[in-house]
ZAROLO-891856 format. One record per atom (N, C-alpha, C): x, y, z. Coordinates in steps of 0.1 Angstrom, whole numbers. Each point is the difference from the previous one (the first is absolute). Layout:
residues N
+-------+-------+-------+
!     x !     y !     z !
+-------+-------+-------+
!     X !     Y !     Z !
...
+-------+-------+-------+
***
This chain:
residues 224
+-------+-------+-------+
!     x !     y !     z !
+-------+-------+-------+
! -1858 !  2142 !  -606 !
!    -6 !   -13 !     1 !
!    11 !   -11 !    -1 !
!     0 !   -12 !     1 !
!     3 !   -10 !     7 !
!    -3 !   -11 !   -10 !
!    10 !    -8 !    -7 !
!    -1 !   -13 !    -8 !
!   -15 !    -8 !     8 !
!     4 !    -4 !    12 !
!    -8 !    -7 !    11 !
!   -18 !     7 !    -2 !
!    -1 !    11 !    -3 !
!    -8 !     9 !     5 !
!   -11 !   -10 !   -18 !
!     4 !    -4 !    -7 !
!    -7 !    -5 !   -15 !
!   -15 !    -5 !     5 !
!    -8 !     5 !    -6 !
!   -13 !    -3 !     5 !
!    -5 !   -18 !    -7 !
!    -9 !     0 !     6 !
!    -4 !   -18 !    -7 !
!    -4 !     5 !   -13 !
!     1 !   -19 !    -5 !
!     0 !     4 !   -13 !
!   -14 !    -8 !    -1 !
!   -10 !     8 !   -11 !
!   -15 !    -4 !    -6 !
!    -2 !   -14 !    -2 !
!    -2 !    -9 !     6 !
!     2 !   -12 !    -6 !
!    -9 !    -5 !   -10 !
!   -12 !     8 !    -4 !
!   -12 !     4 !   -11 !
!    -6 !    10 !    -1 !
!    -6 !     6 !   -10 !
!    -7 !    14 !     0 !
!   -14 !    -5 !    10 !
!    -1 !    12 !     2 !
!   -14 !     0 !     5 !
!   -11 !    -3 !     1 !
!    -6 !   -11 !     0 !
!   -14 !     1 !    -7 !
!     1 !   -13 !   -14 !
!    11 !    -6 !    -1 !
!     6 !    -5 !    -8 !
!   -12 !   -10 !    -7 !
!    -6 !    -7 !     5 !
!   -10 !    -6 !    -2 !
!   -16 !     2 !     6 !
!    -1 !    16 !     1 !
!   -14 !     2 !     2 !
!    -7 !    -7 !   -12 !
!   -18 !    -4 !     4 !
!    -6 !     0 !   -11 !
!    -5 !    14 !    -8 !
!    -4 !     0 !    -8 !
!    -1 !    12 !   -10 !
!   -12 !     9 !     6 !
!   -10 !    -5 !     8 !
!    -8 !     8 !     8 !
!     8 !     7 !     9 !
!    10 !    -4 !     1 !
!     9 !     5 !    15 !
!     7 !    10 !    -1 !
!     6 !     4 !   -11 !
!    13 !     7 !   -11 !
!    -5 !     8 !   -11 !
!     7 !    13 !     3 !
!    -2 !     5 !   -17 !
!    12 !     2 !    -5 !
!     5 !    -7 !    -7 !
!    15 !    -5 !    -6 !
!     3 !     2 !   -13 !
!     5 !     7 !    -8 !
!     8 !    11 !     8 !
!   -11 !    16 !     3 !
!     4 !     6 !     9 !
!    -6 !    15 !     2 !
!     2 !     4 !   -13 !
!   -14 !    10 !    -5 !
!    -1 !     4 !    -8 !
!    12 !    13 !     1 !
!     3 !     8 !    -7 !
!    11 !    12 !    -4 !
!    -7 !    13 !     2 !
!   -15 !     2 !   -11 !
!    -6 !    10 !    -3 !
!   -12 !     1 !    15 !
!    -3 !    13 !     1 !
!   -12 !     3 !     6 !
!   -10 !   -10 !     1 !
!    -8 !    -3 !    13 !
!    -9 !   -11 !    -5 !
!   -12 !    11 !     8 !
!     2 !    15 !    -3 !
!   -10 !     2 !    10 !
!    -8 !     2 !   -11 !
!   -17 !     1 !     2 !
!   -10 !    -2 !   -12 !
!     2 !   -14 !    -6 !
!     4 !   -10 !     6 !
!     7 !   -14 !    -9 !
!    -7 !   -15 !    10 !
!     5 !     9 !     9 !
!    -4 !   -14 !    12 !
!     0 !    13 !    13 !
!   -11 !     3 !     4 !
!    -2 !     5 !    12 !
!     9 !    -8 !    10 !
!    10 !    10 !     8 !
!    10 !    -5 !    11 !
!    10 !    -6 !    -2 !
!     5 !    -5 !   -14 !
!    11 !   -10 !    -5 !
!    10 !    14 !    -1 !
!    14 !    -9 !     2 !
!    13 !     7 !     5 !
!     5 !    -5 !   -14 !
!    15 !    10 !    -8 !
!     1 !    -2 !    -7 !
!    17 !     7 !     4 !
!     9 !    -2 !   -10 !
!    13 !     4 !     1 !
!     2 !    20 !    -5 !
!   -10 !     2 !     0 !
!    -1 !    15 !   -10 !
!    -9 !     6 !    18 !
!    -7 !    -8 !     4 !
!   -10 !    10 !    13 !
!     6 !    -6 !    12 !
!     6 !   -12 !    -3 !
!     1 !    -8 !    14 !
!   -16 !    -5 !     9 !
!     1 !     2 !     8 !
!   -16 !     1 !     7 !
!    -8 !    13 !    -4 !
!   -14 !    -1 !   -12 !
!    -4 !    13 !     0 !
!    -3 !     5 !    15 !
!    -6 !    14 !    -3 !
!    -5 !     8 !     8 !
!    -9 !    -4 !     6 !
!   -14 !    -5 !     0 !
!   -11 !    -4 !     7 !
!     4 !   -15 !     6 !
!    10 !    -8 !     0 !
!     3 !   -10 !    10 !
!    10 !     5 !    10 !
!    -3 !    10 !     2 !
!     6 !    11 !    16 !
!   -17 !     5 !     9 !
!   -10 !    -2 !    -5 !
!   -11 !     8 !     2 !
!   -10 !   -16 !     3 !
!    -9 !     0 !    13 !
!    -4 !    -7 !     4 !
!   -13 !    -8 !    -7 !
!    -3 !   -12 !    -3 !
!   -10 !    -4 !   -11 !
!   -11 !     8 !     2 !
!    -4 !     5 !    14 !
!   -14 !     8 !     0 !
!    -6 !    13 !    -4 !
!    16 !     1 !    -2 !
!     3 !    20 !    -9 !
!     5 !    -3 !   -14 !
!    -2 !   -12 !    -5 !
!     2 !    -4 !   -15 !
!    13 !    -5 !    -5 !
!     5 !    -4 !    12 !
!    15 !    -6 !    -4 !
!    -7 !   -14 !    -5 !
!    15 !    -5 !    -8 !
!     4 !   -11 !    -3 !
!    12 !    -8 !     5 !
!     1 !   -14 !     0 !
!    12 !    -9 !     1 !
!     8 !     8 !    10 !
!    11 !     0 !     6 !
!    15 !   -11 !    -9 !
!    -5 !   -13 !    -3 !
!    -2 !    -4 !    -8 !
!    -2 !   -16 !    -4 !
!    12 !    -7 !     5 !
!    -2 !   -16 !     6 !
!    16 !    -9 !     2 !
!     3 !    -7 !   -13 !
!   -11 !     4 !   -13 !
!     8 !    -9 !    -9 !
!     9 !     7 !    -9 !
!    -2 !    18 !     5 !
!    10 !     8 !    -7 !
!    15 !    -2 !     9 !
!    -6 !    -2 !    17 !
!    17 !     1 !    10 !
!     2 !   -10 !    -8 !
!     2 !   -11 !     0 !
!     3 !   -16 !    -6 !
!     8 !     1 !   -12 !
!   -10 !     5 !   -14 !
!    13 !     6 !   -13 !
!     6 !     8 !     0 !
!     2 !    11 !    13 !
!    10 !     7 !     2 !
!    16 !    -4 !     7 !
!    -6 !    -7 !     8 !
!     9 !    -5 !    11 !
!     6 !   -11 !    -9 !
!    -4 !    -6 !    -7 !
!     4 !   -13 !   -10 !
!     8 !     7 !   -11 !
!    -4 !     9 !   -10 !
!    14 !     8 !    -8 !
!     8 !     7 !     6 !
!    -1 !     6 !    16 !
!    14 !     3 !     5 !
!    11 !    -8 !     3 !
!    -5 !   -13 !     5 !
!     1 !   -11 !     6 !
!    10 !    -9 !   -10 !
!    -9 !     0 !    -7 !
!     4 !   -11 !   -17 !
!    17 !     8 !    -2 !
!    -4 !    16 !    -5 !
!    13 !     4 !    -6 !
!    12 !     3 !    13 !
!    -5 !    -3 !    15 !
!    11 !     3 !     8 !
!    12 !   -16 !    -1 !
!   -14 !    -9 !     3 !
!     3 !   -14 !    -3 !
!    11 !    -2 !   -13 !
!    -2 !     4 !    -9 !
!    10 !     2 !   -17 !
!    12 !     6 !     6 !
!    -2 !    10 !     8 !
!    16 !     5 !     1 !
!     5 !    -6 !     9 !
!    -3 !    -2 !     8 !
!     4 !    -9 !    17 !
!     5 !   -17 !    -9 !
!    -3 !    -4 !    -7 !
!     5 !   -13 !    -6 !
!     6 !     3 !   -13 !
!     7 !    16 !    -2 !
!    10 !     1 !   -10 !
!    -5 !     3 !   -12 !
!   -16 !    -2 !    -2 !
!    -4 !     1 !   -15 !
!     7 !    12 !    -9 !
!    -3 !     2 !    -9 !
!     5 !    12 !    -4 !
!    -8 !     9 !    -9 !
!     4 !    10 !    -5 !
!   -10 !     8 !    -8 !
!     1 !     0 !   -14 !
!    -8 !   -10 !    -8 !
!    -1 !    -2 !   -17 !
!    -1 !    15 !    -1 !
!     6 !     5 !   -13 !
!     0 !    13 !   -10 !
!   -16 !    -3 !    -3 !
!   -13 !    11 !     2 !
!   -12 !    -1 !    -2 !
!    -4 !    11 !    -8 !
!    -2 !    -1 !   -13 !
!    -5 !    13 !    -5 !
!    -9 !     4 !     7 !
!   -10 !    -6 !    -3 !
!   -15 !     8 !     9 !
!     2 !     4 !    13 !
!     6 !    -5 !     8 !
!     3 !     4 !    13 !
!     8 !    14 !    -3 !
!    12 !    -1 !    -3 !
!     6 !    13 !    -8 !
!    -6 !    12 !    -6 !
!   -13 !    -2 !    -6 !
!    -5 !     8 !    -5 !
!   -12 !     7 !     9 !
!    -4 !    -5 !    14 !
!    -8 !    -2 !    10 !
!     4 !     8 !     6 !
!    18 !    -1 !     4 !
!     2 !     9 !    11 !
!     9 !    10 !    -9 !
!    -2 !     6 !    -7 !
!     6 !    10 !   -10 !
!    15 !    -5 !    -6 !
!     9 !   -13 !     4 !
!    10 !    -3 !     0 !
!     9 !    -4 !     9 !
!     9 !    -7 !    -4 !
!    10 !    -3 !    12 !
!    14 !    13 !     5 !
!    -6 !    -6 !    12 !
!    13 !    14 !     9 !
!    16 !    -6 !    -8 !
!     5 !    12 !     5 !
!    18 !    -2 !    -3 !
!     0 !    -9 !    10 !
!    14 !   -11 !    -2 !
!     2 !   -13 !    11 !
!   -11 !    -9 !    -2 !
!    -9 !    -1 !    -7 !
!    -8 !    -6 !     0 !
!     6 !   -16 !    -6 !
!    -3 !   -11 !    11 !
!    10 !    -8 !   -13 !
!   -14 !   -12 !    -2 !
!    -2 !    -8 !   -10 !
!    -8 !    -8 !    -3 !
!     5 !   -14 !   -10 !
!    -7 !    -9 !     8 !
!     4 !   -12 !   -15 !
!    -6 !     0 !   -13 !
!     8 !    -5 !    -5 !
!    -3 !     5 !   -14 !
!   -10 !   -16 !    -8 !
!   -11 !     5 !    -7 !
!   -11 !    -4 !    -7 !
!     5 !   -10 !    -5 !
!     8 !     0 !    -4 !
!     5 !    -7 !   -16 !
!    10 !   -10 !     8 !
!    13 !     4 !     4 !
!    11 !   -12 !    -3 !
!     5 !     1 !    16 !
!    -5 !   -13 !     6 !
!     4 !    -6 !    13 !
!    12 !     4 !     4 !
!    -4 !     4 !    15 !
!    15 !     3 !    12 !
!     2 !    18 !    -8 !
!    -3 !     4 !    -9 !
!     5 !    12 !    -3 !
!    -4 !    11 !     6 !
!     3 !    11 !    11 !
!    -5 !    14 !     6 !
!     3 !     9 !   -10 !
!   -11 !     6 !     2 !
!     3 !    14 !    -8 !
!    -3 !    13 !    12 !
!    12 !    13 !     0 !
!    -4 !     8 !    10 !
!    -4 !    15 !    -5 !
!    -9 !     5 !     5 !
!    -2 !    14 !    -5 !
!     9 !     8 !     2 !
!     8 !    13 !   -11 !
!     8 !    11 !     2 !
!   -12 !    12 !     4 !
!    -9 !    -1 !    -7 !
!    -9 !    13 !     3 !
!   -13 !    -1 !     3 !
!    -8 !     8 !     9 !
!    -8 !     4 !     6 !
!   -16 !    -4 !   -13 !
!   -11 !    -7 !     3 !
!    -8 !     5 !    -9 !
!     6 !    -8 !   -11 !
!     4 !   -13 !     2 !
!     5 !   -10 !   -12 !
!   -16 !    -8 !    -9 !
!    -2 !     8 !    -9 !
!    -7 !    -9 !    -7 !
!     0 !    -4 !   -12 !
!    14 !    -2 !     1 !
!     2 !    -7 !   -11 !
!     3 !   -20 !     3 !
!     4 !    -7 !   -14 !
!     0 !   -13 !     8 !
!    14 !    -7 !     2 !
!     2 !    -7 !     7 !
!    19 !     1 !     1 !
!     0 !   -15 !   -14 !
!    -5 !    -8 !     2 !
!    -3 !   -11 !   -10 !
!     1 !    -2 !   -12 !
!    -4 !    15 !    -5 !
!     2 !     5 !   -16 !
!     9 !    12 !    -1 !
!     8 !    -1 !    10 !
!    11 !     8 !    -3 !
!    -2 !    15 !     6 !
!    -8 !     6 !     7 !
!    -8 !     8 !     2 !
!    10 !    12 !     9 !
!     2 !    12 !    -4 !
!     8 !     9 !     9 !
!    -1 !     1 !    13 !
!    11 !     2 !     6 !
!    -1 !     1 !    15 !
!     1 !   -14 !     7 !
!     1 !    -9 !    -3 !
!     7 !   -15 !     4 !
!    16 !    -4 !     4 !
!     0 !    -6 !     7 !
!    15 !    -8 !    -1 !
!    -4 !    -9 !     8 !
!     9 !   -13 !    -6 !
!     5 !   -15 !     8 !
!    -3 !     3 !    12 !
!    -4 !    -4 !    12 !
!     2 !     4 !     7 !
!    14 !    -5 !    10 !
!     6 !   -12 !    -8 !
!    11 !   -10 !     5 !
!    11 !     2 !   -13 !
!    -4 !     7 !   -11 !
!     7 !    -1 !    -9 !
!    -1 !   -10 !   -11 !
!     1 !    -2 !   -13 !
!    -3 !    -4 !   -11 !
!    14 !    -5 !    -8 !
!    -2 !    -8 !   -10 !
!    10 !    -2 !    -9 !
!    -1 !   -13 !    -6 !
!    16 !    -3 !    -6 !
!    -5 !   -17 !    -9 !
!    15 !    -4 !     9 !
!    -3 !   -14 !     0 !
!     9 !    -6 !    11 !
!     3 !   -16 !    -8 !
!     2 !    12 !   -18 !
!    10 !   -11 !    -4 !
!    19 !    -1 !     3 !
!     1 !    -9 !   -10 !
!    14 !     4 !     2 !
!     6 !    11 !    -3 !
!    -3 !     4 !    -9 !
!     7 !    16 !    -1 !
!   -16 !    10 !     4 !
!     1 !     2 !     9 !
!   -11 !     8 !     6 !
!     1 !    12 !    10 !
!    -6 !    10 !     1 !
!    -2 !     4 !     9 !
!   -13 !     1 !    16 !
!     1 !    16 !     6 !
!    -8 !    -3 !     9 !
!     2 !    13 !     7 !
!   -14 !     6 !    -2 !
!    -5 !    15 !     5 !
!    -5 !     2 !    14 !
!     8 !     8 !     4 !
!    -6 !     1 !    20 !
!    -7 !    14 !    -3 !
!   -12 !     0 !     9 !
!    -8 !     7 !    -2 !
!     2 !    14 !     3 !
!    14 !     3 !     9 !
!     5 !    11 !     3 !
!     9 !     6 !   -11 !
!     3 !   -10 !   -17 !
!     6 !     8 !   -10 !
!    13 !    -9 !    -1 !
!     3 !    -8 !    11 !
!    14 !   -10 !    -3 !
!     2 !    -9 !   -10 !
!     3 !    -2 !   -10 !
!     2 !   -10 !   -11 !
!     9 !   -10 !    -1 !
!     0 !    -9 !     3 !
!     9 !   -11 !     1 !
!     0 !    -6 !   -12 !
!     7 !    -3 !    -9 !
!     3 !   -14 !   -11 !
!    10 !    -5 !    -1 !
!     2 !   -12 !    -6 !
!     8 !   -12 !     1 !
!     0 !    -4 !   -13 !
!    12 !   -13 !    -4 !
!    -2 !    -6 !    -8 !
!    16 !    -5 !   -10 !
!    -3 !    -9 !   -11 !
!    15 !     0 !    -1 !
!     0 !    -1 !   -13 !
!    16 !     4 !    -7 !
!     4 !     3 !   -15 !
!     6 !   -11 !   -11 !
!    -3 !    -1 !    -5 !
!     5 !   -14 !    -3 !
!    11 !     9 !   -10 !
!    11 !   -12 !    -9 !
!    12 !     0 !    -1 !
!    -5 !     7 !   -16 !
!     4 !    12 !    -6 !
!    -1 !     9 !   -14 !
!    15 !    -8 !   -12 !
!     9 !    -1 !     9 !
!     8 !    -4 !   -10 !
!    12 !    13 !    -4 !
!    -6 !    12 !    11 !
!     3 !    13 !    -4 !
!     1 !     9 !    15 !
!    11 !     8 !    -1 !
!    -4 !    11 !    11 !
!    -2 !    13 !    -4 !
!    -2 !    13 !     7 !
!    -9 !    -5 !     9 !
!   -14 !    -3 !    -4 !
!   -14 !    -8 !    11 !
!    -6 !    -3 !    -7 !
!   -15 !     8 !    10 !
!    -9 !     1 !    -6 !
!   -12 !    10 !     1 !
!   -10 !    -9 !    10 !
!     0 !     9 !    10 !
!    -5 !    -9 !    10 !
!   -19 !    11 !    -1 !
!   -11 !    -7 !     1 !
!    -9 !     4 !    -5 !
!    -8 !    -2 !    14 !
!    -8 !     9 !    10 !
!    -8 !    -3 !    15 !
!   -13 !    -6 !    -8 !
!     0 !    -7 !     8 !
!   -18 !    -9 !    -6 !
!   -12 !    17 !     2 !
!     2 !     7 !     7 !
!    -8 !    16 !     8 !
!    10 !     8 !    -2 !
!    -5 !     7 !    -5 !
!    12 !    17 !    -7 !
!   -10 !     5 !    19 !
!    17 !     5 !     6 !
!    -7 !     9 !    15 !
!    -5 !    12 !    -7 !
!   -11 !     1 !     8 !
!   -10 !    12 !     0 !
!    14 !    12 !     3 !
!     9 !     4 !     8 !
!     5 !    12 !     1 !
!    16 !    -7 !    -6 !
!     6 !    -4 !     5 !
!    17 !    -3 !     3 !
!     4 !   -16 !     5 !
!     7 !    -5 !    -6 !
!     9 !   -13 !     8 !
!    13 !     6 !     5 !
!     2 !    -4 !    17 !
!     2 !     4 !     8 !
!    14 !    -6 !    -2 !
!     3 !   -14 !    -2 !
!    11 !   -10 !     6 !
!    -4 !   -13 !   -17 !
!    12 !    -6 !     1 !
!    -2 !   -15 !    -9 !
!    10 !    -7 !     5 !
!    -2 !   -15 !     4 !
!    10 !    -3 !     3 !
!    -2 !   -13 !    -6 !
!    14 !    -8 !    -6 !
!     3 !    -5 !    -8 !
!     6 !   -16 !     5 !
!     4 !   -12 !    -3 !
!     1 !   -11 !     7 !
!    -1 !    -9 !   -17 !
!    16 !    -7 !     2 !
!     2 !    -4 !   -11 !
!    -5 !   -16 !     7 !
!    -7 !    -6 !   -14 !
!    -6 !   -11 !     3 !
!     7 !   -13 !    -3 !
!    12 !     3 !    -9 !
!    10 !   -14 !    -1 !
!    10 !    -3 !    11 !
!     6 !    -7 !    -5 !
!    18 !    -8 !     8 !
!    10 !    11 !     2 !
!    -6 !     4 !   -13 !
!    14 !     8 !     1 !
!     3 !    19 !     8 !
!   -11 !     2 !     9 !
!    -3 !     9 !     3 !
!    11 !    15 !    -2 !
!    -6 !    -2 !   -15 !
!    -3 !    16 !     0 !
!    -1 !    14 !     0 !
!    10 !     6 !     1 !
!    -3 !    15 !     3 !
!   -10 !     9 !    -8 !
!    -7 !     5 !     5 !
!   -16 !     9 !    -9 !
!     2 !    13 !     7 !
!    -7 !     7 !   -12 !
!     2 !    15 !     8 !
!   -11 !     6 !    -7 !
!    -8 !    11 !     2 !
!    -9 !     4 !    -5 !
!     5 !    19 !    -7 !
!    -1 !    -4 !   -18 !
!     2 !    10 !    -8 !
!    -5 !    11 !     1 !
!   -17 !    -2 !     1 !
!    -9 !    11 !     0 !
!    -9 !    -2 !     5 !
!    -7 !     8 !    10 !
!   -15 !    -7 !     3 !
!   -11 !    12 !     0 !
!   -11 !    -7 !    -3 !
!   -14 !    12 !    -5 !
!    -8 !    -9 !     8 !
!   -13 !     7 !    -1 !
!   -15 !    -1 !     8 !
!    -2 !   -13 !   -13 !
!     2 !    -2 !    -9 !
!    -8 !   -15 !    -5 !
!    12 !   -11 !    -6 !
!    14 !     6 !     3 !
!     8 !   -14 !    -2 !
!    17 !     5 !     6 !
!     5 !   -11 !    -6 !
!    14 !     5 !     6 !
!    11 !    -5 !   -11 !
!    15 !     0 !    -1 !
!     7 !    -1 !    -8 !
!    11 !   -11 !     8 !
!     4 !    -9 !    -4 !
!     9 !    -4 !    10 !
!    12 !    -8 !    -5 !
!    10 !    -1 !     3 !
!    10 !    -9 !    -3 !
!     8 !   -12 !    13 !
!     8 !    -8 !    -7 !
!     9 !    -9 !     7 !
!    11 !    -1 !    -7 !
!    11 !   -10 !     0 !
!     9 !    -1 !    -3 !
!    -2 !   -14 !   -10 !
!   -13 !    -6 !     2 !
!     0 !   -10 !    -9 !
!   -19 !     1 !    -9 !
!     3 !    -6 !   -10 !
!   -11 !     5 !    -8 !
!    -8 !   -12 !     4 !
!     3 !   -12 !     5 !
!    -9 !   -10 !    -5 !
!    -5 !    -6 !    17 !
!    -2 !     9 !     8 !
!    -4 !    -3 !    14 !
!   -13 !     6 !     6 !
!   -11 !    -8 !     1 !
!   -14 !    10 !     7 !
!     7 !     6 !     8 !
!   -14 !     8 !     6 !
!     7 !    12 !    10 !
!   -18 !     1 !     6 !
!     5 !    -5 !    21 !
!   -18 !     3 !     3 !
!     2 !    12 !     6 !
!   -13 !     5 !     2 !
!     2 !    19 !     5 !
!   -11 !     2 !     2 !
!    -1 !    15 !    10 !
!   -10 !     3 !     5 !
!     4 !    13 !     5 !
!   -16 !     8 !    -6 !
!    -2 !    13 !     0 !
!    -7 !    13 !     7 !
!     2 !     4 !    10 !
!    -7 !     8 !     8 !
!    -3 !    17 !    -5 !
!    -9 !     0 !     3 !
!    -7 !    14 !    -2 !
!   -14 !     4 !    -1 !
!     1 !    13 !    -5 !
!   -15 !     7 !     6 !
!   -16 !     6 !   -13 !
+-------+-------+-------+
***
């Protein structure tokens, strides 16, 4: 297929303003057979006797079932075609047994934030912390001494040391890395720039010195 080939876009659902005689909005889910003789449902679709002629005991297709059908396909194609997106829905979740792996969803609680599924059959909730989540853009605090987690395991932090009076002096990650820090690199922040060099470094801090005790030092930390 072909960029060019993009089909039109919904410019309203279907049926958008039938009156209520007109529409059965939304289609019921469950069986409606024994419920409403000839009414279509999301569990039968069109029962069985609206295939069978009214004079051999059929019923319907009714047009006010085409109408609420053609209007919730319509409605949620319309949502995706103008970018909507998919709220984290418990009951929906719990409906379709869970969310697929890749599944990614906005999140309930705290605006612009995606959460994406790692596993198959997610029902858990990503909101409350819930296993099998990640950022789907990545997370973190984006103060000054901050970091910032890519969703593939990359850890980035930053931030700067103010002057101990003492070498060397104990540089502390705002995020101890989940496995290893990779790299630190170091940038003296006075006039008198500095030579720094890194003593010791671990997964939750590092050790560092200069040639002078009373000089910040900004730096930034990569790892996994």
């Amino acid at each position: 297929m072909q960029i060019s080939d993009a089909p039109l876009k919904i410019p309203e659902p279907w049926a958008k303003n039938a009156g209520a005689s007109f529409i059965t909005y939304p289609v019921p889910t469950p069986s409606q057979i024994g419920i409403r003789n000839g009414a279509a449902s999301f569990n039968d679709g069109f029962p069985p006797n609206t295939f069978s002629p009214l004079d051999a005991g059929g019923a319907g297709p009714f047009g006010t079932d085409y109408n609420g059908i053609f209007k919730q396909i319509t409605a949620g194609l319309q949502w995706i075609q103008a970018g909507g997106p998919a709220k984290y829905d418990g009951s929906y979740q719990s409906t379709i047994g869970g969310y697929m792996n890749g599944a990614v969803v906005l999140s309930a609680v705290t605006a612009g934030l995606y959460w994406r599924s790692t596993t198959d059959n997610n029902v858990t909730n990503p909101d409350a912390a819930g296993a099998g989540w990640v950022a789907q853009w990545g997370n973190g605090s984006l103060s000054s001494n901050g970091y910032w987690v890519f969703p593939f395991g990359l850890v980035v932090q930053w931030g700067a040391l103010n002057p101990t009076g003492s070498v060397p002096r104990t540089l502390t990650f705002p995020l101890t890395f989940p496995n290893a820090c990779f790299t630190l690199v170091l940038t003296d922040a006075g006039n008198s720039l500095q030579t720094w060099s890194v003593v010791s470094l671990s997964a939750a801090s590092a050790s560092v010195t200069s040639t002078s005790a009373v000089t910040s030092v900004f730096w930034i930390a990569i790892g996994h």
